[in-house]
py3Dmol code that shows the C-alpha trace and the ligand (Angstrom):
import py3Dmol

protein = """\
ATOM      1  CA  UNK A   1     122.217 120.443 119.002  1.00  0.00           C
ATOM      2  CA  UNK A   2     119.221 119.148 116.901  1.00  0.00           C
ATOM      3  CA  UNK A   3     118.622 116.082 116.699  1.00  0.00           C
ATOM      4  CA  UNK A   4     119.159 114.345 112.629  1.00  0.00           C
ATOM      5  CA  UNK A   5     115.662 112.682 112.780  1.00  0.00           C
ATOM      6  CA  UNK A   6     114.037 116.916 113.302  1.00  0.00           C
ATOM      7  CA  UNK A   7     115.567 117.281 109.489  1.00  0.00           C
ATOM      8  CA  UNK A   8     113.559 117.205 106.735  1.00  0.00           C
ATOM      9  CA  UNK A   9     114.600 113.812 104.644  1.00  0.00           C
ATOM     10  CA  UNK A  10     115.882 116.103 101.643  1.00  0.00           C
ATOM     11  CA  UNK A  11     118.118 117.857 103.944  1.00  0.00           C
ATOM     12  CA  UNK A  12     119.432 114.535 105.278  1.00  0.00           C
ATOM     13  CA  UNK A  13     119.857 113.512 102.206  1.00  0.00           C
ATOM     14  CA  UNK A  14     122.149 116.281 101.197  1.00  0.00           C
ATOM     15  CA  UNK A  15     123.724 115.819 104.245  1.00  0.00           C
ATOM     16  CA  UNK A  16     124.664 112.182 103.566  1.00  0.00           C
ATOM     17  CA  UNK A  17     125.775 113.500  99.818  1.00  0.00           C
ATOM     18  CA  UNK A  18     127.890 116.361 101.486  1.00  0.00           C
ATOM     19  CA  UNK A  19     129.730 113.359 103.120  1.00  0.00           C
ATOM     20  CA  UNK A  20     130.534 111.037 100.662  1.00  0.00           C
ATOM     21  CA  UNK A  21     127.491 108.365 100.644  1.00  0.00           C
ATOM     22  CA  UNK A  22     126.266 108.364  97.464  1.00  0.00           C
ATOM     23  CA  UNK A  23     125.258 105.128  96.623  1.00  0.00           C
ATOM     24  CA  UNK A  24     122.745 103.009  98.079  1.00  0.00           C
ATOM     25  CA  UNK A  25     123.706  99.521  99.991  1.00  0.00           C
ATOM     26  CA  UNK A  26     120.466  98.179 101.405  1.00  0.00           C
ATOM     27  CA  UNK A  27     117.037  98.284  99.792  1.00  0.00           C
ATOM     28  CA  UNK A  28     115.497  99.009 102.873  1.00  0.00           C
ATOM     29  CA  UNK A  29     116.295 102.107 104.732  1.00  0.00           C
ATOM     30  CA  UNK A  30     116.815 101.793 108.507  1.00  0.00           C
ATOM     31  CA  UNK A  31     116.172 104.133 110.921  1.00  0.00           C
ATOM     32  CA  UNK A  32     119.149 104.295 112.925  1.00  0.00           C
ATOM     33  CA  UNK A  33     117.736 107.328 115.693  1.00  0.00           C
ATOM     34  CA  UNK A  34     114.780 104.749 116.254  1.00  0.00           C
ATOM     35  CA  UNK A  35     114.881 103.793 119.932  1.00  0.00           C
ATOM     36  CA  UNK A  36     114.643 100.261 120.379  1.00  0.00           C
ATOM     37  CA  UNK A  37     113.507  98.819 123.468  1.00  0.00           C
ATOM     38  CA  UNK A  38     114.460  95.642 122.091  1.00  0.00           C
ATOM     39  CA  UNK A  39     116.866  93.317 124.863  1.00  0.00           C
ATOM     40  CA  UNK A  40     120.534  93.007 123.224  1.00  0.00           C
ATOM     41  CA  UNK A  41     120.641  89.495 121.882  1.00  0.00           C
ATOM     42  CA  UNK A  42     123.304  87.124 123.764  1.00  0.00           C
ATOM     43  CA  UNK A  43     126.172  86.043 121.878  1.00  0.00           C
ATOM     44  CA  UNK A  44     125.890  83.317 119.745  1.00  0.00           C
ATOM     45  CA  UNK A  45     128.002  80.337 120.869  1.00  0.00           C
ATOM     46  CA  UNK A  46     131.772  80.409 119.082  1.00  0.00           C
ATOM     47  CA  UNK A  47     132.605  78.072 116.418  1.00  0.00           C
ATOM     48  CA  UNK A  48     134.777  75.619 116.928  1.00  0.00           C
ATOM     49  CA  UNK A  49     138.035  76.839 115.437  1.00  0.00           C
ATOM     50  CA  UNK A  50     138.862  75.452 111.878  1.00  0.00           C
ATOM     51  CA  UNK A  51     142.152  73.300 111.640  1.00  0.00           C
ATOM     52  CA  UNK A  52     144.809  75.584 110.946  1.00  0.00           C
ATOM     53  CA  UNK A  53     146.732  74.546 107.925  1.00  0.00           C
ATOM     54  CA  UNK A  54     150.126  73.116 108.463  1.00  0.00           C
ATOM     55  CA  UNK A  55     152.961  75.505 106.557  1.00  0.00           C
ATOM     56  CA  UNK A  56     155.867  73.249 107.574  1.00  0.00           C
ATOM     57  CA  UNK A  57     154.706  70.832 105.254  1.00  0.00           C
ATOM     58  CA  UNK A  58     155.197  70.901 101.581  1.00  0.00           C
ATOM     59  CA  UNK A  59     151.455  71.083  99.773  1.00  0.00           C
ATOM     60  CA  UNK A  60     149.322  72.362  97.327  1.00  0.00           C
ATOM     61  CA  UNK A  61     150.102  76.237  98.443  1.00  0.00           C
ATOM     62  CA  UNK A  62     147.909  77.479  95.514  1.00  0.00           C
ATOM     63  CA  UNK A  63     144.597  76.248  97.254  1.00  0.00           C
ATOM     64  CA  UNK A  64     145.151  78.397 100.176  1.00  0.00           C
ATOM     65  CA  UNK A  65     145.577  81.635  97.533  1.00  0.00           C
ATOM     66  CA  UNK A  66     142.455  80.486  95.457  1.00  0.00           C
ATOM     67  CA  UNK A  67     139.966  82.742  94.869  1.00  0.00           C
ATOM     68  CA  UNK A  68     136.139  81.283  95.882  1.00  0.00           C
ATOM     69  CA  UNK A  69     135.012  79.066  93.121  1.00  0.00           C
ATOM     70  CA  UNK A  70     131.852  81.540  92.187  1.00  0.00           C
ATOM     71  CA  UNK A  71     134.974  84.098  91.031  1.00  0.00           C
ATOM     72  CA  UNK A  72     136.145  81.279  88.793  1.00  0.00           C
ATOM     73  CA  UNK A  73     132.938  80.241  87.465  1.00  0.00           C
ATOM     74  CA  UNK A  74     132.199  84.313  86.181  1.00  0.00           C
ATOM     75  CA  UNK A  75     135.870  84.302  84.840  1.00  0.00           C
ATOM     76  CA  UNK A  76     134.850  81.645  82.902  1.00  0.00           C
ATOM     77  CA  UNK A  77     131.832  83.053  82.199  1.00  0.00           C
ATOM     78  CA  UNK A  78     133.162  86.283  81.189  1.00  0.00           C
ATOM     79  CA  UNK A  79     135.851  84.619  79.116  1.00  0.00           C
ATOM     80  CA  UNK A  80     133.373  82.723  76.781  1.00  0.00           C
ATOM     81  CA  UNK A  81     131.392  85.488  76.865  1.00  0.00           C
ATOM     82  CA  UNK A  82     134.276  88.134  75.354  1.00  0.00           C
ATOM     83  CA  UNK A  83     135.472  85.351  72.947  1.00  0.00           C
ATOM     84  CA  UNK A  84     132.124  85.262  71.546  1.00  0.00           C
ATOM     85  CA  UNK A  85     132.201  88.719  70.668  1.00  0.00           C
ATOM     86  CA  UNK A  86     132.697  89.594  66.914  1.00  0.00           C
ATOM     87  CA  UNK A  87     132.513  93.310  67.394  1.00  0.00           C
ATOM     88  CA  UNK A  88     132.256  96.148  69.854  1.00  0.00           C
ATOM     89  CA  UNK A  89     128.352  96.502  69.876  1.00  0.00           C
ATOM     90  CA  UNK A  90     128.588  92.586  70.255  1.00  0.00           C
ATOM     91  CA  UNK A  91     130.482  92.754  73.306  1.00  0.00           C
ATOM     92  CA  UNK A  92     128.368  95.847  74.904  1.00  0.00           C
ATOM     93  CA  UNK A  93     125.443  93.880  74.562  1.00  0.00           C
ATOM     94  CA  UNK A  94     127.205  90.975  76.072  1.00  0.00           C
ATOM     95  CA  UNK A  95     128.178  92.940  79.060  1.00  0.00           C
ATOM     96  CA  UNK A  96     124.875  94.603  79.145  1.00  0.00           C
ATOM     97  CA  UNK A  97     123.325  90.606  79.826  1.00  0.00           C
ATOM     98  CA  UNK A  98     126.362  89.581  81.922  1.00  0.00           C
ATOM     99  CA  UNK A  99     125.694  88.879  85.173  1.00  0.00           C
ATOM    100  CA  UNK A 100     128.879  87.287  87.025  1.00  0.00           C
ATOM    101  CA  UNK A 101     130.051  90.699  88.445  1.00  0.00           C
ATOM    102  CA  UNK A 102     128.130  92.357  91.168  1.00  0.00           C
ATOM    103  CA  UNK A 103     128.835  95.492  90.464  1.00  0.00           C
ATOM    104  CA  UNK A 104     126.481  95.559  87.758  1.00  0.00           C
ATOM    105  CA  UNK A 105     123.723  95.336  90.380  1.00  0.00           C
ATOM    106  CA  UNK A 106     124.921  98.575  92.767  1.00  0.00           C
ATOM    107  CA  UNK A 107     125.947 101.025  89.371  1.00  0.00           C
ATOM    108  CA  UNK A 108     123.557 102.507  87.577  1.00  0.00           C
ATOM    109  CA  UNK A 109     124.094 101.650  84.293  1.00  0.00           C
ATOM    110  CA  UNK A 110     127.084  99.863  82.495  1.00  0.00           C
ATOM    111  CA  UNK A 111     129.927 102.127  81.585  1.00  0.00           C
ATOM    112  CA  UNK A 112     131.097 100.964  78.214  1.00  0.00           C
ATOM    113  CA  UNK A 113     133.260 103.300  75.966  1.00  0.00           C
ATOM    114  CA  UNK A 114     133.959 106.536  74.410  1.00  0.00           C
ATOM    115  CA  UNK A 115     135.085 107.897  71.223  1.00  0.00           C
ATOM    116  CA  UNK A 116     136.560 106.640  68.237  1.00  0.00           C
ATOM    117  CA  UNK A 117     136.360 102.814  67.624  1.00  0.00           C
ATOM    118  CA  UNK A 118     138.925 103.080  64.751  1.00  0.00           C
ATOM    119  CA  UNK A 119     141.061 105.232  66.926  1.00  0.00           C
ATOM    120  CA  UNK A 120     145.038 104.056  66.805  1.00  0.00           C
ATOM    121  CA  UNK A 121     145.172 106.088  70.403  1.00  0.00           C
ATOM    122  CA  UNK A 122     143.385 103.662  72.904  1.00  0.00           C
ATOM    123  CA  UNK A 123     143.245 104.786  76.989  1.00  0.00           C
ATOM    124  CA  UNK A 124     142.222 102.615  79.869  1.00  0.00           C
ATOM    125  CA  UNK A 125     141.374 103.850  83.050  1.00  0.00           C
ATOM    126  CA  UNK A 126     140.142 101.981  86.246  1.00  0.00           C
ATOM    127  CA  UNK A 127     136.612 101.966  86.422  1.00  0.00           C
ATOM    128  CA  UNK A 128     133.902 104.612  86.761  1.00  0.00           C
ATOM    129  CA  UNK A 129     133.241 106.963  89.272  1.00  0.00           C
ATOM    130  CA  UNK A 130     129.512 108.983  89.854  1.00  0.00           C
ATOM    131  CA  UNK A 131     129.608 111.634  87.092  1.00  0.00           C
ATOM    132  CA  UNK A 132     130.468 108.261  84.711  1.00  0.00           C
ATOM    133  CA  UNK A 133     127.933 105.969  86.042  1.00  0.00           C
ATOM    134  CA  UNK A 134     125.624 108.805  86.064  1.00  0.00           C
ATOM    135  CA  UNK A 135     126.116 109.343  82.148  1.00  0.00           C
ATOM    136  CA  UNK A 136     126.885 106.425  80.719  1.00  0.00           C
ATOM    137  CA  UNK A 137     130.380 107.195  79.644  1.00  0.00           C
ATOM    138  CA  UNK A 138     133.967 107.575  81.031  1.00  0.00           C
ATOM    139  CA  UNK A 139     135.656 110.391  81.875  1.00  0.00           C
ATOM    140  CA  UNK A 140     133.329 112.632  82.138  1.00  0.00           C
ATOM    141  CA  UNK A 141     133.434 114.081  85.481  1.00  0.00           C
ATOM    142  CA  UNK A 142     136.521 116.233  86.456  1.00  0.00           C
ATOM    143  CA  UNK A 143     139.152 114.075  86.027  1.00  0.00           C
ATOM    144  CA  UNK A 144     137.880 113.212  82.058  1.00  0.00           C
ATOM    145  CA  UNK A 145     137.727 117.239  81.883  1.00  0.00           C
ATOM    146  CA  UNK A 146     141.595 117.185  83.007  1.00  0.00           C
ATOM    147  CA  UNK A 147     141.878 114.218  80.523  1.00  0.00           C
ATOM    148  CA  UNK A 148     140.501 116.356  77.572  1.00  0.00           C
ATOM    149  CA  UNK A 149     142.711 119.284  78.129  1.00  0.00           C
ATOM    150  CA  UNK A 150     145.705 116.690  78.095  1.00  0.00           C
ATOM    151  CA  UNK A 151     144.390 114.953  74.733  1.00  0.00           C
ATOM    152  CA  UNK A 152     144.226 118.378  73.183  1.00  0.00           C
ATOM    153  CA  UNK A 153     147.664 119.840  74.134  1.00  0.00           C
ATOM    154  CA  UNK A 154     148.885 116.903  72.022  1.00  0.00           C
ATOM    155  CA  UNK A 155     145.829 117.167  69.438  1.00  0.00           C
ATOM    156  CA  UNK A 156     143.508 114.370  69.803  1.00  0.00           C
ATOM    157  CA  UNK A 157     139.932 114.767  70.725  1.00  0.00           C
ATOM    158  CA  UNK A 158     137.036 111.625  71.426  1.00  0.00           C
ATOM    159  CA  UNK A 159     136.705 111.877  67.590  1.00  0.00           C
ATOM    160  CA  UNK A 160     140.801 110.912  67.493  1.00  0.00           C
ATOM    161  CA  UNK A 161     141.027 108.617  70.153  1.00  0.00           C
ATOM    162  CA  UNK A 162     139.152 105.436  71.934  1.00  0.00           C
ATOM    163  CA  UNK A 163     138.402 105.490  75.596  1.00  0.00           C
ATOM    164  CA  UNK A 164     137.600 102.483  78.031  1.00  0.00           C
ATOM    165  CA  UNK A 165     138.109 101.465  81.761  1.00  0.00           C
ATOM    166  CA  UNK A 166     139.358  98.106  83.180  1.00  0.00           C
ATOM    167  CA  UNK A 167     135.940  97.917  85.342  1.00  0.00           C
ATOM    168  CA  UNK A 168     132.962  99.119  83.224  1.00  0.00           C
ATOM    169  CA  UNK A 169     130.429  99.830  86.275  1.00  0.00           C
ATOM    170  CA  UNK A 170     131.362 101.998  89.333  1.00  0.00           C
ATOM    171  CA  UNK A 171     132.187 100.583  92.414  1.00  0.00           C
ATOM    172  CA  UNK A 172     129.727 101.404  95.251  1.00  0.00           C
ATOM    173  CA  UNK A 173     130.704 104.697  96.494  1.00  0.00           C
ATOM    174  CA  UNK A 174     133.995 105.123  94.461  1.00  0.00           C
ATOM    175  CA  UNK A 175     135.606 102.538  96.198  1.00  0.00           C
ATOM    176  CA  UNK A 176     138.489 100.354  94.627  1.00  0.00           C
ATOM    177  CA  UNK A 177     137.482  97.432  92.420  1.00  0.00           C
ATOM    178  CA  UNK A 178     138.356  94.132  94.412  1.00  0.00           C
ATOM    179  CA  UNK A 179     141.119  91.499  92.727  1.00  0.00           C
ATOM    180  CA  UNK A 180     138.353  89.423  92.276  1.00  0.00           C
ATOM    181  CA  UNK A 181     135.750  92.234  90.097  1.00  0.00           C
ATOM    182  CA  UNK A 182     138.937  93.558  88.173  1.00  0.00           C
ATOM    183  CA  UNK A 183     139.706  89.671  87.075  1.00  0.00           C
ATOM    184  CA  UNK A 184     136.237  88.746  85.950  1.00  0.00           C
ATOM    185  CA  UNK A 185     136.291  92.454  84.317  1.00  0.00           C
ATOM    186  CA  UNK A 186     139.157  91.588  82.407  1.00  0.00           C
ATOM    187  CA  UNK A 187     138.137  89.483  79.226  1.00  0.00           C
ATOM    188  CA  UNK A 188     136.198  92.154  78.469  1.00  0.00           C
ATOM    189  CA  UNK A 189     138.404  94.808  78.037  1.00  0.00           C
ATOM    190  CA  UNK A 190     141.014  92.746  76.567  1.00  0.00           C
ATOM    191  CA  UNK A 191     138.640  91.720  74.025  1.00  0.00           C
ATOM    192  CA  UNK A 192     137.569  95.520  73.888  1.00  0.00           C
ATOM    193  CA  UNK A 193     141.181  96.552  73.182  1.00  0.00           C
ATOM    194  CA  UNK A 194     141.745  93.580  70.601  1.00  0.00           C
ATOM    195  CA  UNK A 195     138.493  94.730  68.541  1.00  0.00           C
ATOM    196  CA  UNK A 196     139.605  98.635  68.368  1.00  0.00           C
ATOM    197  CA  UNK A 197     143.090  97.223  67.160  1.00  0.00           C
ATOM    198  CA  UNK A 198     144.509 100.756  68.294  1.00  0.00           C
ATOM    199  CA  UNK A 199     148.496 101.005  68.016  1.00  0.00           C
ATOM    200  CA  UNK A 200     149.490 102.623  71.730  1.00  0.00           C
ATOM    201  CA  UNK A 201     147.604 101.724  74.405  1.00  0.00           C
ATOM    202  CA  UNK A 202     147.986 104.195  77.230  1.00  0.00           C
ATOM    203  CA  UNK A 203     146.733 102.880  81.063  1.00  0.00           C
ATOM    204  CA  UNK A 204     145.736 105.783  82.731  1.00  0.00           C
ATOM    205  CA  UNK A 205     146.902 105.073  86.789  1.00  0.00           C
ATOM    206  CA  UNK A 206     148.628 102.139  88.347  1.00  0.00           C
ATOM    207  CA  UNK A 207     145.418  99.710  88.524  1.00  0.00           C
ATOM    208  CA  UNK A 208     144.890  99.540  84.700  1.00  0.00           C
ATOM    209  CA  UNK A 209     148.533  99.509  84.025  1.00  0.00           C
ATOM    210  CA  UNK A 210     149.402  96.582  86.579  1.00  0.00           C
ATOM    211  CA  UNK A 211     145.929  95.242  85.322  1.00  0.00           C
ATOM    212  CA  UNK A 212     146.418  95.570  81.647  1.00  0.00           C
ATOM    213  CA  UNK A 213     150.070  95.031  81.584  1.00  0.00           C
ATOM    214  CA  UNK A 214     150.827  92.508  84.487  1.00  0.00           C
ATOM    215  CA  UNK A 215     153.198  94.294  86.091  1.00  0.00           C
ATOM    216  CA  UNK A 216     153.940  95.113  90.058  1.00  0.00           C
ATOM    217  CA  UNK A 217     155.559  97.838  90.098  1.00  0.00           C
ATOM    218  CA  UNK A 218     153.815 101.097  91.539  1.00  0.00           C
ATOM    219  CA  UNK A 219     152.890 103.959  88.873  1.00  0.00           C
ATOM    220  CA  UNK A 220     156.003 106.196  90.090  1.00  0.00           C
ATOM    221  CA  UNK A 221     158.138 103.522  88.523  1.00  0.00           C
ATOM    222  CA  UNK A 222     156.336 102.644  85.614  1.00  0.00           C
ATOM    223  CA  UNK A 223     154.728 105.496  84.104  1.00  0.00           C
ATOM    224  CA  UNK A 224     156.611 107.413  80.649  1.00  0.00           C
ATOM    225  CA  UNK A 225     157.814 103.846  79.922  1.00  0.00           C
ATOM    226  CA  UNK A 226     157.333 102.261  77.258  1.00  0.00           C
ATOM    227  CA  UNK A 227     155.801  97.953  77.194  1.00  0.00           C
ATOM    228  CA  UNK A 228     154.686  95.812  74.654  1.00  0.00           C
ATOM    229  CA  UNK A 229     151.482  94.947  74.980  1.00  0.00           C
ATOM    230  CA  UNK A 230     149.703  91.793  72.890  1.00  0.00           C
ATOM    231  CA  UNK A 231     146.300  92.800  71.952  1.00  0.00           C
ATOM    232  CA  UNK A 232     145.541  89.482  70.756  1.00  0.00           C
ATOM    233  CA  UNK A 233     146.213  90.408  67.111  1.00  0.00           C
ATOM    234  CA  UNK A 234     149.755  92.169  67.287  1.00  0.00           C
ATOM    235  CA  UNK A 235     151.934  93.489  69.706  1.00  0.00           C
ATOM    236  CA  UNK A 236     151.769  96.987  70.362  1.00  0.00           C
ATOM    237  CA  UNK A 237     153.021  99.694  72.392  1.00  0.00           C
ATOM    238  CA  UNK A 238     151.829 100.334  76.089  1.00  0.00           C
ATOM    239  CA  UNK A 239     152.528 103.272  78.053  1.00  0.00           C
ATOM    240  CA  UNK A 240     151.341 103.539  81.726  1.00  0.00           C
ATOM    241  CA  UNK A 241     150.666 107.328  82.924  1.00  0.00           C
ATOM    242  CA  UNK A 242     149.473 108.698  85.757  1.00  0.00           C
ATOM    243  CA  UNK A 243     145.814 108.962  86.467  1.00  0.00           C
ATOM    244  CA  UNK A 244     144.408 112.403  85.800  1.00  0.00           C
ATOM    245  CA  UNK A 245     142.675 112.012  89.366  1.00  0.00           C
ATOM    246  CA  UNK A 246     146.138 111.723  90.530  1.00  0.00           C
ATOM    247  CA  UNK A 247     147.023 114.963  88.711  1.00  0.00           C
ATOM    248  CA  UNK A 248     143.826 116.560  90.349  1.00  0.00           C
ATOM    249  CA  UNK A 249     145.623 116.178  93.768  1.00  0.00           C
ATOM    250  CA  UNK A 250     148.825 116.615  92.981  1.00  0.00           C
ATOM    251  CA  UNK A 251     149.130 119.333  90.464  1.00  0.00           C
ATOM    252  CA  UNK A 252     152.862 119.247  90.522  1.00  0.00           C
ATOM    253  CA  UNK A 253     153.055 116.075  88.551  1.00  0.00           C
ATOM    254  CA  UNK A 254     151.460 117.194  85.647  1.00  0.00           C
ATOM    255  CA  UNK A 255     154.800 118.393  84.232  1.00  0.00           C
ATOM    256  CA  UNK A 256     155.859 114.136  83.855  1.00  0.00           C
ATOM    257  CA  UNK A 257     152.348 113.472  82.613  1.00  0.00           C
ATOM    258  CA  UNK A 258     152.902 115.981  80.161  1.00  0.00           C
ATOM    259  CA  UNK A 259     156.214 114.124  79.229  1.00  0.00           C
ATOM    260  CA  UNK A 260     154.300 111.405  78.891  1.00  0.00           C
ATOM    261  CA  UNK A 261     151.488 112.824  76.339  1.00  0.00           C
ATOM    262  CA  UNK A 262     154.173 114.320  74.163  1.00  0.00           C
ATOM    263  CA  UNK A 263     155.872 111.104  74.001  1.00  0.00           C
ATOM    264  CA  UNK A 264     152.911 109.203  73.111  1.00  0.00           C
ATOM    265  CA  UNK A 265     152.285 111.705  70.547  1.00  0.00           C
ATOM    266  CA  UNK A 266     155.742 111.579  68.891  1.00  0.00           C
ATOM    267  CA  UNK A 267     154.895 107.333  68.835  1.00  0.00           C
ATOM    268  CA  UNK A 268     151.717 107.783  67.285  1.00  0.00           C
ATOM    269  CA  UNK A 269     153.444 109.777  63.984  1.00  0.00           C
ATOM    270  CA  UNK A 270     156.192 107.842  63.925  1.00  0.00           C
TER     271      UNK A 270
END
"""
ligand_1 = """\
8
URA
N 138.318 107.346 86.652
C 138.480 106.269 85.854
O 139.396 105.476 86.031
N 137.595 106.104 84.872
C 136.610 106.948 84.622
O 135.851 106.723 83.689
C 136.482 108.064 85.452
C 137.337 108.249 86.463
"""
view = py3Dmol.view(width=600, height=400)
view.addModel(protein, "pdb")
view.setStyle({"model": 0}, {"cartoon": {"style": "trace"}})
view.addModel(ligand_1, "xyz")
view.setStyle({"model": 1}, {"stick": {}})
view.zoomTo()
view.show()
């Protein structure tokens, strides 16, 4: 077996690609094949253990749940921010400056919209993944492809219909958006959806729909019903679906997706 360090770095890097690691974590690379004569430090000395908290006792159960105070602060943040916003291009360029979600700082660029801002057909999806942070737009990779042919067996296009994720920059590797990134995320895209005004909403997966719509339950419940949905000037009509990455992988569920479409599309002439 060769060693990985006898590769050239290009092939190395096309091996790390091949396995998934796509993004990078650390500004400074680190030789992991290095040998390192270096003594294994001892072990630091263990903290004393904190108090544990008492659950017998009745008390203020929300501080244990709390999220750490820097997640409130950009929630605030992000909340003055959206409110500021007068229209879309406003709020891009507020997101573009916003700097309470890290995110921002491991995705390539910010991952804003697509299509139609007068659209009445509005779609929400998670949050980017490489093809997306790599052009600046959603749905563009695979999935979006799969999302295309969908629009079009019901008619719409990008020029009929408005497209958006919960999380507007990619997650490090493709990996789910913590509680804590989706909430700061959130005024944002609520303000997004209240500026485009569309009349159904549709949240493409389980994440956007129990983002978007505050509900629990799992997509498999949810999806081909029908919510309301206030957009902050009306109330409209929601529909989760299932995510087209979902579809990707399990082919066979395209048939209630397609329910789905062709109910959406009977709402939007009605
Ligand atoms: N998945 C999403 O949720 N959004 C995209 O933009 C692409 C893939």
């Amino acid at each position: 077996m060769t060693a990985a360090h006898d590769h050239s770095p290009r092939q190395l890097l096309d091996f790390y690609l091949e396995a998934g690691a796509d993004a990078l974590v650390g500004e400074e690379p680190v030789d992991r094949f290095a040998a390192t004569d270096a003594p294994v430090p001892p072990m630091p000395p263990r903290a004393p253990e904190p108090p544990r908290p008492d659950f017998t006792r009745a008390g203020p159960a929300i501080a244990l749940a709390a999220p750490p105070q820097a997640t409130d602060e950009a929630v605030m943040a992000a909340r003055q921010a959206a409110k500021s916003a007068g229209t879309l291009d406003e709020l891009r360029a507020l997101l573009e400056k916003f700097e309470g979600c890290a995110l921002k700082g491991s995705a390539t660029q910010l991952v804003f919209a697509d299509g139609n801002p007068k659209a009445k057909l509005m779609l929400v999806g998670e949050a980017p993944g490489r093809d997306e942070d790599i052009e600046g737009l959603p749905f563009v990779g695979r999935s979006g492809k799969l999302l295309d042919r969908m629009l079009a067996a019901i008619g719409f296009d990008r020029t009929s219909v408005y497209i958006a994720n919960v999380v507007p920059w990619r997650p490090p590797g493709n990996r789910t958006p913590t509680p804590q990134e989706t909430q700061i995320c959130l005024p944002f895209v609520l303000r997004q959806i209240e500026l485009v005004d569309p009349d159904i909403l549709v949240c493409l997966g389980g994440p956007s729909a129990q983002t978007l719509l505050g509900i629990k339950d799992g997509i498999t419940k949810t999806r081909g019903r029908w919510f309301s949905f206030n957009s902050g000037k009306r109330e409209i009509r929601a529909m989760p679906t299932f995510h087209p990455a979902f579809l990707l992988r399990s082919p066979l569920q395209k048939r209630f997706a397609w329910r789905d479409f062709l109910a959406v599309k009977k709402a939007m002439t009605e």
